[in-house]
LUMZAGU-896210 format. One record per residue (C-alpha): residue number from 1; residue in three letters; x, y, z. Coordinates in Angstrom, 2 decimals. Layout:
LUMZAGU-896210
num, residuo, east, north, up
NUM, ALA, X, Y, Z
...
***
This chain:
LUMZAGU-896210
num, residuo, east, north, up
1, UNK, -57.70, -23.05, 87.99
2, UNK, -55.33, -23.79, 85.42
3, UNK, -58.59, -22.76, 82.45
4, UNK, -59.54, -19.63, 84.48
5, UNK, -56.35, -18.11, 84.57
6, UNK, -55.85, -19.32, 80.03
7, UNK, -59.35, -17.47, 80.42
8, UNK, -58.31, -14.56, 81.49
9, UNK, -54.86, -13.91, 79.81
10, UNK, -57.03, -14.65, 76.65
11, UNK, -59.14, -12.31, 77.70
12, UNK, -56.87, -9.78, 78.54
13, UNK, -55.23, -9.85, 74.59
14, UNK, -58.35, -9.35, 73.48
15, UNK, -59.73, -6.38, 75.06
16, UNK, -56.37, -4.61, 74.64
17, UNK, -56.35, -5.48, 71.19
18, UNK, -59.57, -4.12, 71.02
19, UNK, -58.94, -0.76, 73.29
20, UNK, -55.20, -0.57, 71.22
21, UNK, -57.16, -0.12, 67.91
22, UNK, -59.42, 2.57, 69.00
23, UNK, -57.49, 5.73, 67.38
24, UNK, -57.59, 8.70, 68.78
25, UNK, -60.36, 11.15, 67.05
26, UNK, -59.40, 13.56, 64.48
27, UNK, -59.90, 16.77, 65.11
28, UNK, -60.24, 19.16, 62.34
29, UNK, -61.57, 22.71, 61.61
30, UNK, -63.42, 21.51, 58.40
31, UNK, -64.20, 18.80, 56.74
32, UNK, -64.64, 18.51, 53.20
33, UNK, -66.90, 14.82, 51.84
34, UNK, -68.27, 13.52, 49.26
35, UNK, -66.59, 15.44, 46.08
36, UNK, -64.69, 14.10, 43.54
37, UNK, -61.03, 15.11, 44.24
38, UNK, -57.76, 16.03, 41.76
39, UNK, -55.06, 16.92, 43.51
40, UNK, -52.91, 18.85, 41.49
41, UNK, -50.96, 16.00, 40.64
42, UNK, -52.13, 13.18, 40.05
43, UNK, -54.28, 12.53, 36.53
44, UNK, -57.14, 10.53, 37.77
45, UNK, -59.64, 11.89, 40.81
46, UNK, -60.38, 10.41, 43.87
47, UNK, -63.79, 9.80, 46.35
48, UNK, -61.85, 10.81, 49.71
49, UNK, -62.44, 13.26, 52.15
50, UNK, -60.50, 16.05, 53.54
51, UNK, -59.51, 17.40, 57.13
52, UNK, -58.80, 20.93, 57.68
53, UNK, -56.93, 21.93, 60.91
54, UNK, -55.54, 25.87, 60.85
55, UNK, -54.36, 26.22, 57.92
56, UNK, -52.96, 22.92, 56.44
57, UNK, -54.53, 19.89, 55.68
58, UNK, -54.31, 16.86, 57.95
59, UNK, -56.22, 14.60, 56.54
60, UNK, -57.02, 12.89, 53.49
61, UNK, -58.21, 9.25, 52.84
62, UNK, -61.19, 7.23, 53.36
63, UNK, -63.34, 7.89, 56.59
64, UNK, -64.03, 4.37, 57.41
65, UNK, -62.62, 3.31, 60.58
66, UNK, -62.05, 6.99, 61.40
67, UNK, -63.26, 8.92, 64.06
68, UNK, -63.40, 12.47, 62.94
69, UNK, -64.24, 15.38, 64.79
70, UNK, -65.30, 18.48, 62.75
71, UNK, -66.34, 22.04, 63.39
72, UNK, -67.73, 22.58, 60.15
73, UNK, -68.63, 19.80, 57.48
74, UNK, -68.68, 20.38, 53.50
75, UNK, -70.54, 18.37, 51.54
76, UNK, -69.15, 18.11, 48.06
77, UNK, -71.35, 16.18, 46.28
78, UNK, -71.45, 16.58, 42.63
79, UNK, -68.38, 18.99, 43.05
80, UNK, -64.74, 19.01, 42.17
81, UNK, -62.40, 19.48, 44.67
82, UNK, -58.51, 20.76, 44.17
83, UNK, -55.86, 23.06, 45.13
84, UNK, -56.38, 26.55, 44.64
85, UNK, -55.14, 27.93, 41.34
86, UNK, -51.97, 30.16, 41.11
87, UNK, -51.71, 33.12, 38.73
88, UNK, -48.19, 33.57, 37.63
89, UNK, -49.18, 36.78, 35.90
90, UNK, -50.85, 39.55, 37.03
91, UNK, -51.35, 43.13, 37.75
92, UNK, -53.55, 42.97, 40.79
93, UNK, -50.94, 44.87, 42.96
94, UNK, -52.96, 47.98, 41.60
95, UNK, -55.67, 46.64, 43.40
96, UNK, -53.93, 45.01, 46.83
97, UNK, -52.58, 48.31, 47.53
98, UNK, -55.89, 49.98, 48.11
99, UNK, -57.96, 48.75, 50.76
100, UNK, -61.19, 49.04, 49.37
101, UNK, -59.86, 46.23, 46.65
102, UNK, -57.70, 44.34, 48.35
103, UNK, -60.10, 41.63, 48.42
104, UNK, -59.20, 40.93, 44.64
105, UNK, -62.17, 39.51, 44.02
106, UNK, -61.76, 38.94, 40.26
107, UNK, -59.51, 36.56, 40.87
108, UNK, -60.71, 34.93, 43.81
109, UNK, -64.15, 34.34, 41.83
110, UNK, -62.16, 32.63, 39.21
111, UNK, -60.53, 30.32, 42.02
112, UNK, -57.69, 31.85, 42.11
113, UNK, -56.06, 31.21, 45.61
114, UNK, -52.77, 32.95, 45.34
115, UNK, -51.23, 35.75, 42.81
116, UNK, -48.05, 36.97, 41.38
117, UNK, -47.50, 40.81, 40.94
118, UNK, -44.97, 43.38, 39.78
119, UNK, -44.90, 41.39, 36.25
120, UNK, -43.79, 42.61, 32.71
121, UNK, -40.53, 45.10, 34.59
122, UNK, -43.00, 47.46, 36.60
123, UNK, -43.07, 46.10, 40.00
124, UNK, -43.87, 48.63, 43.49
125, UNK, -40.73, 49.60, 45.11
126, UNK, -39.37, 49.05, 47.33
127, UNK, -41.17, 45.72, 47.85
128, UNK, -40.37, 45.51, 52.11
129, UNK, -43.05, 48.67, 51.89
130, UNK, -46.07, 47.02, 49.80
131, UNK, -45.37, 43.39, 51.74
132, UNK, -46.06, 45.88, 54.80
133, UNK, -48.72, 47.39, 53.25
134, UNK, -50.72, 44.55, 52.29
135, UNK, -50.23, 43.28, 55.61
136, UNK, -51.41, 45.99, 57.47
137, UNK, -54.82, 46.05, 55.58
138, UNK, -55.21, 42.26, 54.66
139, UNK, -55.27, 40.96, 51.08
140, UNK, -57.75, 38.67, 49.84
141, UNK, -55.63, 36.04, 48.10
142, UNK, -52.09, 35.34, 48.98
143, UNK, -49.11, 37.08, 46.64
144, UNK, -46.46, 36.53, 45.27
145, UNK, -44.01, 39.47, 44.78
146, UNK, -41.44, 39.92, 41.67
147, UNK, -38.91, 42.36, 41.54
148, UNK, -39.33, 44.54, 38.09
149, UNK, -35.95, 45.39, 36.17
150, UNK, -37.91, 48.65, 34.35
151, UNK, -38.78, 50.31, 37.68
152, UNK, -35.54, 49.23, 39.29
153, UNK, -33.50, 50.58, 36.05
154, UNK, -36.43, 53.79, 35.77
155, UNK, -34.95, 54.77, 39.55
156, UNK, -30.98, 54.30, 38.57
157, UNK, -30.81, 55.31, 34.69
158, UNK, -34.04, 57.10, 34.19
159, UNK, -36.31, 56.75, 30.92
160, UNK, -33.70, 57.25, 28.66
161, UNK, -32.43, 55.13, 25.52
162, UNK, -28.91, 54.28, 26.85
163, UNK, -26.45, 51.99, 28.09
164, UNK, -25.71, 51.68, 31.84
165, UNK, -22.74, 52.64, 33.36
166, UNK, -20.57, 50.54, 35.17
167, UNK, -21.36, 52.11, 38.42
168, UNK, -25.05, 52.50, 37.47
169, UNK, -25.14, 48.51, 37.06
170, UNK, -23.89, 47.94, 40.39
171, UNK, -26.18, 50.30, 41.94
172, UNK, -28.95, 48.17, 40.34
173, UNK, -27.51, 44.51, 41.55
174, UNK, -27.44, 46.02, 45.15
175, UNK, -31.26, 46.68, 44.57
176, UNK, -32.17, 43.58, 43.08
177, UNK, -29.80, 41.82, 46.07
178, UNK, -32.16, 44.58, 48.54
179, UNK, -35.80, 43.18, 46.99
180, UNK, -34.73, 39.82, 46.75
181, UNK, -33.90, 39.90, 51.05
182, UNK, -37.36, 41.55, 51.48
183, UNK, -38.77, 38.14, 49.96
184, UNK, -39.36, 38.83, 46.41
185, UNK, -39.18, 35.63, 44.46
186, UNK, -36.99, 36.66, 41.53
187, UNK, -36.50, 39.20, 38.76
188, UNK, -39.50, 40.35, 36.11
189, UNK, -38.39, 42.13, 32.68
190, UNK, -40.77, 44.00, 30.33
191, UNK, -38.58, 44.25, 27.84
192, UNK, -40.68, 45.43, 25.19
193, UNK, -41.65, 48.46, 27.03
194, UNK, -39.68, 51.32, 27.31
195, UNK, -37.24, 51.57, 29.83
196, UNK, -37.26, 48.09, 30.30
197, UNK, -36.42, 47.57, 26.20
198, UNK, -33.65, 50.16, 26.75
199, UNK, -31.52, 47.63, 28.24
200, UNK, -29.50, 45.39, 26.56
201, UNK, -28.44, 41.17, 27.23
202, UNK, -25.82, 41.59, 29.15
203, UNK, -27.56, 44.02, 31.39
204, UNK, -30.41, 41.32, 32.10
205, UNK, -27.92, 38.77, 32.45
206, UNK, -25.87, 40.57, 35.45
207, UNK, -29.01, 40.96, 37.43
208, UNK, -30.09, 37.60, 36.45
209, UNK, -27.25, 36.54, 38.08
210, UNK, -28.15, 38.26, 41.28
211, UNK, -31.49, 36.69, 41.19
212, UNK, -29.50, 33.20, 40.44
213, UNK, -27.63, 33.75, 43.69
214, UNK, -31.01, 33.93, 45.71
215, UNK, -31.94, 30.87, 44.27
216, UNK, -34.93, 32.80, 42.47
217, UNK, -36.12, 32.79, 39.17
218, UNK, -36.54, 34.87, 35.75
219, UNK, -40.12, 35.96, 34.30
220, UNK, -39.96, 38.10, 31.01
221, UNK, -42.41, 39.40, 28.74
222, UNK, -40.20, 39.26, 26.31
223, UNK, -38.96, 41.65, 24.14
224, UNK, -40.23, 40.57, 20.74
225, UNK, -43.89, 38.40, 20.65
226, UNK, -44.07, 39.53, 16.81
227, UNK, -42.09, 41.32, 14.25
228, UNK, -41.31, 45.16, 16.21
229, UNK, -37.72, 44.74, 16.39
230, UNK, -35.63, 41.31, 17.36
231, UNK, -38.56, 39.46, 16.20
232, UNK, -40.25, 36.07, 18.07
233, UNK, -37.44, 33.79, 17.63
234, UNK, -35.07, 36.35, 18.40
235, UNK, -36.35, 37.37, 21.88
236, UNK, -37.00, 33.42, 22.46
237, UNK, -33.19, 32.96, 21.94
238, UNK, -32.37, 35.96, 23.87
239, UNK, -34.51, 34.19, 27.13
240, UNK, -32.68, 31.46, 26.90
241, UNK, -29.72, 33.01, 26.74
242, UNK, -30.16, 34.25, 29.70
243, UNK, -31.11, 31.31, 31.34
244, UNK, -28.04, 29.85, 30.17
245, UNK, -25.65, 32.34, 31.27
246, UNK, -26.71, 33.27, 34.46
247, UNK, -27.71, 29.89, 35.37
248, UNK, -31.11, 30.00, 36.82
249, UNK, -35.21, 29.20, 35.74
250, UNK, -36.84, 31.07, 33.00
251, UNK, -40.15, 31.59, 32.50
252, UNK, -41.46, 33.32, 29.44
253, UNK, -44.98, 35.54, 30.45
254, UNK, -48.10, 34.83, 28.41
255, UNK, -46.47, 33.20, 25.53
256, UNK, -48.13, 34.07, 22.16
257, UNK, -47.88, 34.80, 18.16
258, UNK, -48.85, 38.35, 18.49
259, UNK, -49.39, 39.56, 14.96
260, UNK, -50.11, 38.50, 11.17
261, UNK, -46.23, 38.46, 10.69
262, UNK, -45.57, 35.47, 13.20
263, UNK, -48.93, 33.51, 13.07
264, UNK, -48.24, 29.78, 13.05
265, UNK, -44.93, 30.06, 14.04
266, UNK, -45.84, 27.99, 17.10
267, UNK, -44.41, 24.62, 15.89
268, UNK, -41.22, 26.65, 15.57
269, UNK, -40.68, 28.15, 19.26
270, UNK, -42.43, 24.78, 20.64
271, UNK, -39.03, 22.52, 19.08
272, UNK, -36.67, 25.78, 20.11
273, UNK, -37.47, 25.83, 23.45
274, UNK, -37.46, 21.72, 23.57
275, UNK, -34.34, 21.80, 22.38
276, UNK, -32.93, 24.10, 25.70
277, UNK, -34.88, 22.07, 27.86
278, UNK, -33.22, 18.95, 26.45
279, UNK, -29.55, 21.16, 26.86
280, UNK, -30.81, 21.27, 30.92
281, UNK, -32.14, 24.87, 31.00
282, UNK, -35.59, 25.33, 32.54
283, UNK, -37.79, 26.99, 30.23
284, UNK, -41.66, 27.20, 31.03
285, UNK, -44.24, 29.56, 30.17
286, UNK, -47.71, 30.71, 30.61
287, UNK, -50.67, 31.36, 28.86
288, UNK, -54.06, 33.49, 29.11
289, UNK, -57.20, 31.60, 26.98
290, UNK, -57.70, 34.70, 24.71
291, UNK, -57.19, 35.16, 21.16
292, UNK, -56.30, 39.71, 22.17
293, UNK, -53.88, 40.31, 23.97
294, UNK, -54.24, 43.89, 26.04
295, UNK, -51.52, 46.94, 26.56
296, UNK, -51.41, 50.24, 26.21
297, UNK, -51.86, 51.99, 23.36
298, UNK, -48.83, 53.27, 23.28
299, UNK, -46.65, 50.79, 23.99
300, UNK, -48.10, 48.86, 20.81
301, UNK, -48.44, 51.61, 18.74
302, UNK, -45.45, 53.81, 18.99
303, UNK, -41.67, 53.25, 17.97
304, UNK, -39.54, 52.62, 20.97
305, UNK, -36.95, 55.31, 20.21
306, UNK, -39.74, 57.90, 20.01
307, UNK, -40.64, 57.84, 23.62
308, UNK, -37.51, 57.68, 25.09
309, UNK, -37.53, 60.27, 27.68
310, UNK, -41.02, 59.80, 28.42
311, UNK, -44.29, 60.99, 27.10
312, UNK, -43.32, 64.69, 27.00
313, UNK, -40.08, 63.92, 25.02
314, UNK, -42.19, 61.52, 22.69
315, UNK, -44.09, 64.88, 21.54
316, UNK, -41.25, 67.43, 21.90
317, UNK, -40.19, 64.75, 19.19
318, UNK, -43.52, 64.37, 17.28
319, UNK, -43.63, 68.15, 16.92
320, UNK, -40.91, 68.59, 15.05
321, UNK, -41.66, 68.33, 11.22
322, UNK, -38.42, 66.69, 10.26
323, UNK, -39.06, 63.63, 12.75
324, UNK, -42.88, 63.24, 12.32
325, UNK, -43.32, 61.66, 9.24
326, UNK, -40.49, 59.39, 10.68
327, UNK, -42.61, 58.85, 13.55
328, UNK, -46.40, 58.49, 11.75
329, UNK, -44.53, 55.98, 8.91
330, UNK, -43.27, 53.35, 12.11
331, UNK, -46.21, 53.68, 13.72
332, UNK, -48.21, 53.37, 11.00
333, UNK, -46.68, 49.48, 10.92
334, UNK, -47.27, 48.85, 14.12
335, UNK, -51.07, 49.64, 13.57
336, UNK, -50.27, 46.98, 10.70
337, UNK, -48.55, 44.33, 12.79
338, UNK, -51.55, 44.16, 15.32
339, UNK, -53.62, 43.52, 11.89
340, UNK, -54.64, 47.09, 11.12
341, UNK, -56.90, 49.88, 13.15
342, UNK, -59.58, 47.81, 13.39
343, UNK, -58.31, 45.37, 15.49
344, UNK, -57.45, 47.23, 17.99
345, UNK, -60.30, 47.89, 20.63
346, UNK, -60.48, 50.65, 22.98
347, UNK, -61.30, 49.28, 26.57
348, UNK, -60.39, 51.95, 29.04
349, UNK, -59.64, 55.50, 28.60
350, UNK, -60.64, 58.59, 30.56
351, UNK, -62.57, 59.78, 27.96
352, UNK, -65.58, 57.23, 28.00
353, UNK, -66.66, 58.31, 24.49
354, UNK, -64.46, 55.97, 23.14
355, UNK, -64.33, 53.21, 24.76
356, UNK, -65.64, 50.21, 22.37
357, UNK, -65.02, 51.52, 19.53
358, UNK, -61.64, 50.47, 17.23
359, UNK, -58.88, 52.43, 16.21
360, UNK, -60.21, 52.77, 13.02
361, UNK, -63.89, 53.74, 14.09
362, UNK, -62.29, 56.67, 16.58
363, UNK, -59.99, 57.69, 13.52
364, UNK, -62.97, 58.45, 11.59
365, UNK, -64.43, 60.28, 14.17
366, UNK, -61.65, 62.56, 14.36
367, UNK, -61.38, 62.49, 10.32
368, UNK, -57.46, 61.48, 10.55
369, UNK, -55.53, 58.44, 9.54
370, UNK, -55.15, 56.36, 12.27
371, UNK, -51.55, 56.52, 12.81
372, UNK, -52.30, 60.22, 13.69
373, UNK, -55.70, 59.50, 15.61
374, UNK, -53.10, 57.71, 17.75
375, UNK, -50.95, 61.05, 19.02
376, UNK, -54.36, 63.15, 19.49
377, UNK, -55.87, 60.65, 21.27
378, UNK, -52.83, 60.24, 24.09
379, UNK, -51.74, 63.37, 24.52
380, UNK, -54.45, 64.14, 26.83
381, UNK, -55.00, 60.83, 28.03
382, UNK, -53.99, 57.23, 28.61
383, UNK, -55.51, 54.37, 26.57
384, UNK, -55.82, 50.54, 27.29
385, UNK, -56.52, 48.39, 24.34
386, UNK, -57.73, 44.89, 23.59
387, UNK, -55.02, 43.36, 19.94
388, UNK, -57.08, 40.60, 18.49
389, UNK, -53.53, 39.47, 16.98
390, UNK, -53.78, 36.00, 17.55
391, UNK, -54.76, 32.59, 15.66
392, UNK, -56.53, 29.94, 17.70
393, UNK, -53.71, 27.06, 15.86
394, UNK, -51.32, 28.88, 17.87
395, UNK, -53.30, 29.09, 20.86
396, UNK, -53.75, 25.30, 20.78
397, UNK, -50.13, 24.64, 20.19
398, UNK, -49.08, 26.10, 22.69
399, UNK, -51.93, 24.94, 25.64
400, UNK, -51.10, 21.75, 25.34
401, UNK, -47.51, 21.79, 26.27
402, UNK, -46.39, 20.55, 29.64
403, UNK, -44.22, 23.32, 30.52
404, UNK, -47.09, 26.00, 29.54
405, UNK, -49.22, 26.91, 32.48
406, UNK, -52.61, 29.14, 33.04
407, UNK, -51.75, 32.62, 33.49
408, UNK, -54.02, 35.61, 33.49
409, UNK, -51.90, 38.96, 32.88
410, UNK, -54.99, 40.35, 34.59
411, UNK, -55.39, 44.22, 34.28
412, UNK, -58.27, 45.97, 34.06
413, UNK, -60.15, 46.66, 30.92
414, UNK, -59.77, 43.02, 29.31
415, UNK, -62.06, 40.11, 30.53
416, UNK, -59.17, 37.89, 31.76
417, UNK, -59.16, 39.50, 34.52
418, UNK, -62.36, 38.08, 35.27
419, UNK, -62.44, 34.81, 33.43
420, UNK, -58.84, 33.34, 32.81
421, UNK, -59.14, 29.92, 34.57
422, UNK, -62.96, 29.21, 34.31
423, UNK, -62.70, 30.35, 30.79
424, UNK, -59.96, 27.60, 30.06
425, UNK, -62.19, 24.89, 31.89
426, UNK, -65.46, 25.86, 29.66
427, UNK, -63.88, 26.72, 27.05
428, UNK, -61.08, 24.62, 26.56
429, UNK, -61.87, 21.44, 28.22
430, UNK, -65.46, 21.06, 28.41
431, UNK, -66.55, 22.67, 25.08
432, UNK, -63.79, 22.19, 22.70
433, UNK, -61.44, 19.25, 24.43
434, UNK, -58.12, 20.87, 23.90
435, UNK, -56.89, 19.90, 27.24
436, UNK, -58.25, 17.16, 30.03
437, UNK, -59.51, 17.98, 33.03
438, UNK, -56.38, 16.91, 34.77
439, UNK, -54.11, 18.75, 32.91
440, UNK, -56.12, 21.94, 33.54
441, UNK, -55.98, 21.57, 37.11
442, UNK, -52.41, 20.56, 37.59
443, UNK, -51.16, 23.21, 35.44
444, UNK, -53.35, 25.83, 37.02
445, UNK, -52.11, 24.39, 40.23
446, UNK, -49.10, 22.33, 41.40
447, UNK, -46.65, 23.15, 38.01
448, UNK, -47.29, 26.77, 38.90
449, UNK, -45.90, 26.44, 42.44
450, UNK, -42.96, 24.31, 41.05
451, UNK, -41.71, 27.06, 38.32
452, UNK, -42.35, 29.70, 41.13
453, UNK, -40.75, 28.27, 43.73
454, UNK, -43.72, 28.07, 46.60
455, UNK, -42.88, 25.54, 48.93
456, UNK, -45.80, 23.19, 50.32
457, UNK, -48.87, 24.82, 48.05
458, UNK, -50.78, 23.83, 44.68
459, UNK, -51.23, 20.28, 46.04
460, UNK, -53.88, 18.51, 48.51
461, UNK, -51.39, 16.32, 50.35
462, UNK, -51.38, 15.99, 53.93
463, UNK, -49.16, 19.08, 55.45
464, UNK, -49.57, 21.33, 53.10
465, UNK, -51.13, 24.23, 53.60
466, UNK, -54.94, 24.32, 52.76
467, UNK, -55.75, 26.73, 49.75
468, UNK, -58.78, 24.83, 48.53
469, UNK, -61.19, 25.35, 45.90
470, UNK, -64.31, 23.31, 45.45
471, UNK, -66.46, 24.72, 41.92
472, UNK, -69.23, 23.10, 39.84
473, UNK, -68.47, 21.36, 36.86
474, UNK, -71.87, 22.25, 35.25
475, UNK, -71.40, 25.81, 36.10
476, UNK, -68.18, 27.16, 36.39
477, UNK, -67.34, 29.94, 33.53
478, UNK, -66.41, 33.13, 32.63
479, UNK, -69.36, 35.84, 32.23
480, UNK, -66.78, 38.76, 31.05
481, UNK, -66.43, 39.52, 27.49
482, UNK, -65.00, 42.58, 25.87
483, UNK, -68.03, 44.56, 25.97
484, UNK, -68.22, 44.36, 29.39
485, UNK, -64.97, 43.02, 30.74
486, UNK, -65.97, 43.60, 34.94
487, UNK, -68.38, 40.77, 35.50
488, UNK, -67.13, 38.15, 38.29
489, UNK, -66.81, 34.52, 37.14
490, UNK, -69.49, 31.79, 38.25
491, UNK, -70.05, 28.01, 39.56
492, UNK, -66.83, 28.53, 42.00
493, UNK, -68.94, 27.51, 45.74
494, UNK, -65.97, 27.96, 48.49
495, UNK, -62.88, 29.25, 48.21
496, UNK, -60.58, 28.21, 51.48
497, UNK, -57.41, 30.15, 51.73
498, UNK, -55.05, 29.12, 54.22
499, UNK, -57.59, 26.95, 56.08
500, UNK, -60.07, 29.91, 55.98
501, UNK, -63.29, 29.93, 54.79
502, UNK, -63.23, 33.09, 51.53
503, UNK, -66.17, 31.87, 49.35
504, UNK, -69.45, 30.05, 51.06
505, UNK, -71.94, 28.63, 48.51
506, UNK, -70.74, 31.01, 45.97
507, UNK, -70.66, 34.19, 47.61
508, UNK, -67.30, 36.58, 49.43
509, UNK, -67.58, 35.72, 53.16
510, UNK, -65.60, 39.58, 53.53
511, UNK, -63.07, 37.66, 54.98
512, UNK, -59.43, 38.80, 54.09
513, UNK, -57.52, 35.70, 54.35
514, UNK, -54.59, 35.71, 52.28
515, UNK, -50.55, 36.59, 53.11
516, UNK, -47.75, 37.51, 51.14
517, UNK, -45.52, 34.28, 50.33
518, UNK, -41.95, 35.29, 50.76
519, UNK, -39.24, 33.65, 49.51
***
């Protein structure tokens, strides 16, 4: 009696010891196996699988032991795996605002999972209406949304080359403070384009101080990337300065030597901007793979002074015979700076006749000098142009900092719209080994949503939510060039976007799953 009852206490541990370690199944939506995983972090990959429930990731470890429940299965085999890339630059607001292209494909081809717009001062006011907007129709990638100082000071000053008024300067901190409570996630400057450039320091300060306040941050193409006016260092220094005074993150948009005057002054602004990091201001930046930059031709043509006003004042001004030669001499420079009329490519104009063709090629169709092709080709018309200003030492220089991110600045016309982060991979990492793999993806990924402020994204960590991105490593490039700058990226094979399936074995499942982040 007494070895019956040992018998059966004995028994009794064991079978709840058994029973006790029989987990309870995991239940997920999908389940992603068999790829080789980065996780935005981290700088070696991993052979783990991933659980998918909603829209944030429950699971991630080794299966073994598991019991895991899935409605849909992934195989990743021969696949990378990682967070969905963030864009910290672009102008795809143009796009999420119209429903037939709210699905933003360009970018979510390239893997981008989530986008920042109203960049370089010219955001969509008032930004309660466009988050409404995009809500109401459905956006294909999540946004971000950045309050722009040139349409905010546009509204309260107007186009003109002046100072702000004391009373005009509060009127524009109560509209910052108004865009910041409808969830924008800080302040954007274009402050070499007019009327953002109209304002001075101190003006960018006070609203940076708003902005500081909120606990948001500062993006700025700045106002000097060459030799127009303050030069590089110059609007470096004035960045910081801002930073400094009004307390709060900068980040400096799609840093670059733009122009035969600054080339291979990269070393320089590397050490300056060190050297505030090391004084405890946050300074980071980010950069599009391209050796031409893209603008307006305007903006990178004409003196600032001469379009104050706006385009009709800039040729009240040009036709007057006393101010023109002023006018055609400055601009004539500028043609210079960008390293002269042939360097600057027409890529989008409404007059398709000249669209490929250089500065200098459409000045000798019109049998002027090209500083006054310039006026006869925009008074009738706008015109976007590709700058092929840059040197690839500088390029280098700057990719391989740790504070320098993957940005696209993508607007129609150039191919980074298309290509930006599979163009980095190919070109950059696979091709000419610039970077690692590792340091692509984390600063494509989880440094992004650390300088912007997104909580619990651009990582695959358990609770967080699940913008995924799974792309072949044999595969994945860009296909746009600047002949033909609209052709979607390749090798990307699913796209998930807050726990939603966007890209299936490489094609748009017409699914619109992205939100605006607010702050």
């Amino acid at each position: 009696m007494h070895n019956f009852s040992r018998f059966i206490i004995i028994s009794s541990f064991f079978l709840t010891l058994f029973f006790g370690c029989q987990s309870e199944p995991i239940v997920v939506d999908i389940l992603i196996q068999n790829g080789t995983i980065y996780n935005g972090v981290d700088t070696n990959s991993q052979k783990v699988s991933i659980g998918i429930l909603v829209d944030k990731i429950v699971f991630i470890g080794n299966e073994k032991g598991k019991l895991i429940e899935a409605k849909k299965t992934i195989d990743a085999a021969g696949l990378i795996v990682c967070p969905g890339f963030i864009d910290p630059h672009t102008h795809s607001d143009r796009e999420l605002k119209i429903p037939e292209k709210s699905h933003n494909l360009p970018f979510l081809m390239q893997g981008v999972t989530t986008v920042v717009a109203g960049n370089d001062g010219n955001s969509f006011f008032p930004t309660k209406d466009f988050k409404a907007l995009y809500e109401k129709h459905g956006i294909g990638t999540n946004a971000v949304l950045l309050a722009g100082h040139g349409t905010i000071r546009k509204l309260v000053v107007g186009r003109t080359n002046r100072k702000a008024t004391e009373e005009e300067m509060k009127n524009m901190e109560s509209l910052v403070q108004k865009e910041m409570d409808a969830g924008a996630f800080g302040l954007t400057t274009g402050l070499f384009y007019a009327p953002g450039s109209y304002g001075d320091t101190d003006e960018i300060i006070a609203l940076a101080k708003v902005v500081a306040k909120n606990n948001g941050i500062y993006d700025s193409h700045i106002r000097d990337e060459g030799s127009y006016s303050i030069g590089l260092k110059g609007a470096i220094e004035e960045a910081i300065e801002i930073g400094r005074q009004a307390k709060l993150p900068i980040h400096i948009a799609h840093i670059k030597c733009l122009g035969v005057d600054v080339w291979n002054q990269s070393k320089d602004i590397i050490e300056l901007i060190e050297e505030a990091r090391k004084e405890g201001i946050d300074v980071t930046a980010d950069q599009y793979p391209y050796d031409a930059s893209a603008t307006g031709l305007q903006a990178a043509t004409v003196p600032r002074w001469a379009e104050s006003g706006g385009k009709d004042s800039l040729f009240l001004r040009y036709n007057q015979a006393q101010l023109r030669d002023k006018i055609l001499k400055e601009t004539k420079e500028n043609i210079t700076r960008r390293g002269g009329p042939d360097k600057l490519l027409f890529v989008q104009t409404d007059d398709s006749m000249y669209v490929g063709k250089n500065l200098k090629e459409v000045a000798q169709i019109l049998q002027l000098p090209a500083e006054a092709a310039v006026y006869t080709v925009l008074k009738d018309r706008g015109v976007r142009v590709a700058s092929f200003n840059m040197t690839q030492n500088d390029i280098y220089n700057f990719m391989k900092q740790p504070w320098v991110v993957t940005g696209s600045d993508g607007n129609s016309g150039h191919p980074r719209k298309y290509g930006s982060f599979p163009r980095k991979y190919h070109k950059y990492v696979q091709q000419e080994k610039v970077i690692s793999l590792p340091v692509f993806i984390n600063g494509s990924t989880s440094k992004t949503a650390e300088i912007l402020k997104i909580p619990n994204r651009g990582k695959l960590q358990e609770g967080y939510i699940a913008d995924v991105i799974i792309f072949n490593p044999k595969t994945f490039k860009d296909i746009a060039d600047y002949t033909n700058a609209f052709e979607n990226a390749t090798g990307l094979e699913f796209s998930i976007i807050n726990g939603k399936l966007s890209v299936e074995d490489g094609k748009f499942t017409d699914q619109l799953n992205g939100r605006v982040l607010t702050k």
